[in-house]
N, C-alpha and C positions, 0 to 999 in steps of 0.2 A: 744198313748203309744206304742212302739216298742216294739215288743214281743221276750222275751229270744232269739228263733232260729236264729232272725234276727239277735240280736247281736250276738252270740255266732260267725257267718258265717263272719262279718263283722269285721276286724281288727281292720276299723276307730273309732271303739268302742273300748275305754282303759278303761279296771277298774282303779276308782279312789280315790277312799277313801270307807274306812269300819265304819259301823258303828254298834257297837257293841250291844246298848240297844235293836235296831230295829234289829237287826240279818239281815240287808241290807247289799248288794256291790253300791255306787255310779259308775255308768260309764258316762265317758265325748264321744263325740265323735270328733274325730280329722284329720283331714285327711293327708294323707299322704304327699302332699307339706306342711302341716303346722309343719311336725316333727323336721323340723331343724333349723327352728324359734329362736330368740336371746328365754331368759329366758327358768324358766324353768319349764317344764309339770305342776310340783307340782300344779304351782301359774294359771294354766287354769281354767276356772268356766264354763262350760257348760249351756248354756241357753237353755230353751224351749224345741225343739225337739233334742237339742244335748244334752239332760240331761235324764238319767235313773234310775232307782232305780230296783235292783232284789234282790231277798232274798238267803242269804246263801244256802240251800237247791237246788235253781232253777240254782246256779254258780256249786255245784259241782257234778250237773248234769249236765252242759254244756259237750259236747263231742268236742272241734274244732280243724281245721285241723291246729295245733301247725306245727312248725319248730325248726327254729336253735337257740339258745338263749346262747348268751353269756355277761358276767359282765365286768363293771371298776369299779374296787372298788378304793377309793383314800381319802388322808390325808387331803383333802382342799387346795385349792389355789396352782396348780399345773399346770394346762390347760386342767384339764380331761374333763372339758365341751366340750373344744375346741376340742378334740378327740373324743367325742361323734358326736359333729357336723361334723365332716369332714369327718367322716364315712357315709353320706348322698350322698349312690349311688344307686340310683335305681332299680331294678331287684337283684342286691349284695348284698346290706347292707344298713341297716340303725341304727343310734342313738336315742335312746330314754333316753331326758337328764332328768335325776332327775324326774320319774312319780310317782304320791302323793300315787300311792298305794304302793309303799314301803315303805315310811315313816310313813305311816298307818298300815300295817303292824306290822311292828316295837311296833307303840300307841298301835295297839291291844292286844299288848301280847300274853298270852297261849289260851283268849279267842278264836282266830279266829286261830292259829296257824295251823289247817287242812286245811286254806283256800288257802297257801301257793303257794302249786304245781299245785291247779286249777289256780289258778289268773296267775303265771309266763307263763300256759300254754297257757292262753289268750294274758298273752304279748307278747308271738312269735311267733304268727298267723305272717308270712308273708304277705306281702301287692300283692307279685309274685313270683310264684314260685321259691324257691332255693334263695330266701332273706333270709339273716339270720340277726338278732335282736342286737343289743348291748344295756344293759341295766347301764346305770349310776347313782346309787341310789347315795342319799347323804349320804355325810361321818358319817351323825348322826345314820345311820340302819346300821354302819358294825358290829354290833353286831351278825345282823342279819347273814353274811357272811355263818356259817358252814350251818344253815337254807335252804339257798336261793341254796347252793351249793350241798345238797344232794338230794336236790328235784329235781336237774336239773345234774344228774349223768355224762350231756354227754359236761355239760356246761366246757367252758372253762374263764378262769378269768384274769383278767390284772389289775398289783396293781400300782395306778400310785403315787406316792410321790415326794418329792425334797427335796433340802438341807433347813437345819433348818432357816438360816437367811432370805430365799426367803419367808418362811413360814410365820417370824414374821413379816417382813416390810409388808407384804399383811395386816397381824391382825391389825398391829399399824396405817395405811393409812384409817383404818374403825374408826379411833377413837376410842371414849367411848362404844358404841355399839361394835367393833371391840375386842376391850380389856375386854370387859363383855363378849363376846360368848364364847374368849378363856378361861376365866375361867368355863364358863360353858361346855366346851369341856372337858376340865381337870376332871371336877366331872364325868360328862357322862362316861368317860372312865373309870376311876377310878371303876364306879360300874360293869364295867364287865367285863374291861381287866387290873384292875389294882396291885400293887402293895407295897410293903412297904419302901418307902424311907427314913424311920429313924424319920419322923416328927410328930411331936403333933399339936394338934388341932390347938396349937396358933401359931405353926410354921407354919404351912398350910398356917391359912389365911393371915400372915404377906408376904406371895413372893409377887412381882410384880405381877401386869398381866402379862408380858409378860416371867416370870418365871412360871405361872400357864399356860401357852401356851406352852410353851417349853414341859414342862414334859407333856400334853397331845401329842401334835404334838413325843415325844419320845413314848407312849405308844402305839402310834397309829403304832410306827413301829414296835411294839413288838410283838402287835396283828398279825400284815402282817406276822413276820416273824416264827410266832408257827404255822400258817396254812404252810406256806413252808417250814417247817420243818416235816409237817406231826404228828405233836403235837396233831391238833384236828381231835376227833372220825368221823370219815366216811368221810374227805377230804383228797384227794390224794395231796401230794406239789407239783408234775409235772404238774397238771391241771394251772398252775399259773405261770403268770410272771413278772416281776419287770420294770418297766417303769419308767425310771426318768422326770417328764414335762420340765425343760429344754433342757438334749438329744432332747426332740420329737422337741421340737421348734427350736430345729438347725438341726437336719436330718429328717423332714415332712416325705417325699419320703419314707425313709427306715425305719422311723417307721410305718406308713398305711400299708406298704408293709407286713411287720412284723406281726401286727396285726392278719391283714386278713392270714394271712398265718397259724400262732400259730389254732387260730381259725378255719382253716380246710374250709375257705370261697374262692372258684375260684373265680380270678377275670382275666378281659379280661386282655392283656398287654397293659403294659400303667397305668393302671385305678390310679394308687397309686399318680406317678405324676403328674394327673390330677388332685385329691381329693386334692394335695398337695398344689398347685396352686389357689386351691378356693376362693372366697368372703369371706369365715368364718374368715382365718384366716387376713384378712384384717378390722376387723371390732371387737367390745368387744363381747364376747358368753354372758355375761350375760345383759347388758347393753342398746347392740346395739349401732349403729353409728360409727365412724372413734375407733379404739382403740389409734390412737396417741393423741386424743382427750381426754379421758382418762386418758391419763398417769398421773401419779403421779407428785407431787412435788419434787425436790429434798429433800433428808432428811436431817435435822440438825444432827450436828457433838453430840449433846447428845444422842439422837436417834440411830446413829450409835453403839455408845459407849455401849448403852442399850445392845442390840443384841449380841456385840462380847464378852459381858459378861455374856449373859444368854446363845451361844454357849459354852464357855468354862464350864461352871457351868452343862450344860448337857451332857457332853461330858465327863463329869468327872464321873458324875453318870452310864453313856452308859458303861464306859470303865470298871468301878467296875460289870457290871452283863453279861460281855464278849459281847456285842450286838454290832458288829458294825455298826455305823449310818453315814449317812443315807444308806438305804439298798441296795445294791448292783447292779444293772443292768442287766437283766437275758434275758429281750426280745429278742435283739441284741447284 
């Protein structure tokens, strides 16, 4: 059994899920070539001697030597993994894509809700000196957002999104599972970022999926845009900036570059278009293997049809509550 101090000293130790009845922290251990790895943290299981259990109590007594910690927060299906990944420069920076203890988090509710600013503190242990951390929770904890971002005063944030039709063909390419989540996004949001669209109960369930995808995928930018507007209590809007996933995926270079700069992280010269140039982005982030391999099917012309009318259909709603979508471009 590895004892607290070890871990608390040891980066390669991530807290990893909470478990509320037991008043425990799971931590996985990970090592630092392993962080930029396809998939994501969440889905890691630590065996044996890479598996811990501490108790609440023994975490927010942990003291450790914390760093830089900054966020991507994003709307799904954007490439924010893949900017997680290619933030994977050694001594610089590193990405931690999607790690289970935020999403845990989140599960935990007000139970564990002091456990917050110890846990983030552990995730920005630097692996070397003057590393500084990017955390990429999933779009299901942006709830969590004003949370994650008070507790971390000094943290800066990057909101990554894209245009709505790039959003649906990703949901619709999942299929049934794909067109389930996004109704399940829809309610998700709905209960804590949402609003009154004029509908009853029976109009609700009658949309499409990919009508009940739309309007989450629109709520999701609503949320983004009340934090930069300085909406919610104790986040600053200049701490944030607006990242389009297709911009990044046609200017690499000057978005890394960007990042790391907003962020307050020195990097040598060079480093951006060398990050730019990587393996990651030659290969799927969640996946693995070739991403031409991957790629989609072309889509049927109904298909098509779906989308350029459940754009217009939100576009219409966006333009009755002044919000223009999708959000605007701030990084660059």
């Amino acid at each position: 059994m590895t004892d607290t101090s070890s871990i608390a000293a040891d980066p390669s130790w991530l807290p990893h899920r909470i478990d509320v009845p037991t008043r425990t922290v799971e931590f996985i251990r990970v090592g630092r070539d392993e962080l930029s790895a396809q998939g994501f943290l969440a889905d890691r299981s630590g065996e044996g001697d890479a598996k811990a259990l501490v108790s609440w109590d023994e975490v927010t007594a942990m003291r450790p030597e914390s760093g830089k910690l900054h966020f991507i927060f994003h709307t799904a299906f954007c490439r924010s993994t893949l900017l997680a990944r290619a933030l994977d420069a050694p001594g610089v920076s590193v990405g931690l894509n999607e790690p289970g203890i935020i999403v845990s988090m989140y599960n935990a509710g007000e139970a564990a809700r002091h456990l917050i600013a110890p846990l983030l503190a552990l995730l920005a242990r630097p692996h070397a000196p003057g590393e500084a951390v990017f955390v990429k929770p999933t779009n299901h904890s942006n709830m969590l957002m004003p949370a994650l971002l008070q507790a971390r005063p000094d943290a800066r944030a990057i909101l990554m999104s894209n245009a709505l039709p790039v959003f649906l063909r990703s949901v619709a390419r999942k299929g049934l599972m794909g067109r389930r989540w996004g109704r399940q996004l829809f309610l998700e949001m709905q209960g804590y970022a949402g609003m009154d669209f004029g509908m009853d109960a029976r109009e609700s369930f009658a949309m499409s999926d990919l009508q009940a995808a739309g309007l989450a995928w629109f709520l999701a930018q609503r949320w983004f845009a009340l934090h930069l507007g300085g909406q919610v209590q104790g986040v600053a809007g200049d701490r944030m900036r607006v990242l389009d996933g297709d911009r990044f995926d046609a200017e690499r270079e000057t978005t890394i570059a960007s990042v790391l700069d907003f962020a307050g992280v020195e990097a040598p010269t060079g480093l951006a278009g060398e990050l730019a140039k990587g393996d990651v982005f030659s290969q799927h982030s969640k996946l693995g293997g070739s991403f031409k391999e991957k790629a989609a099917e072309e889509e049927d012309a109904k298909l098509v049809e779906e989308i350029e009318q459940v754009e217009k259909w939100v576009g219409i709603i966006a333009g009755q509550t002044g919000l223009p979508i999708p959000l605007k471009q701030t990084l660059f």
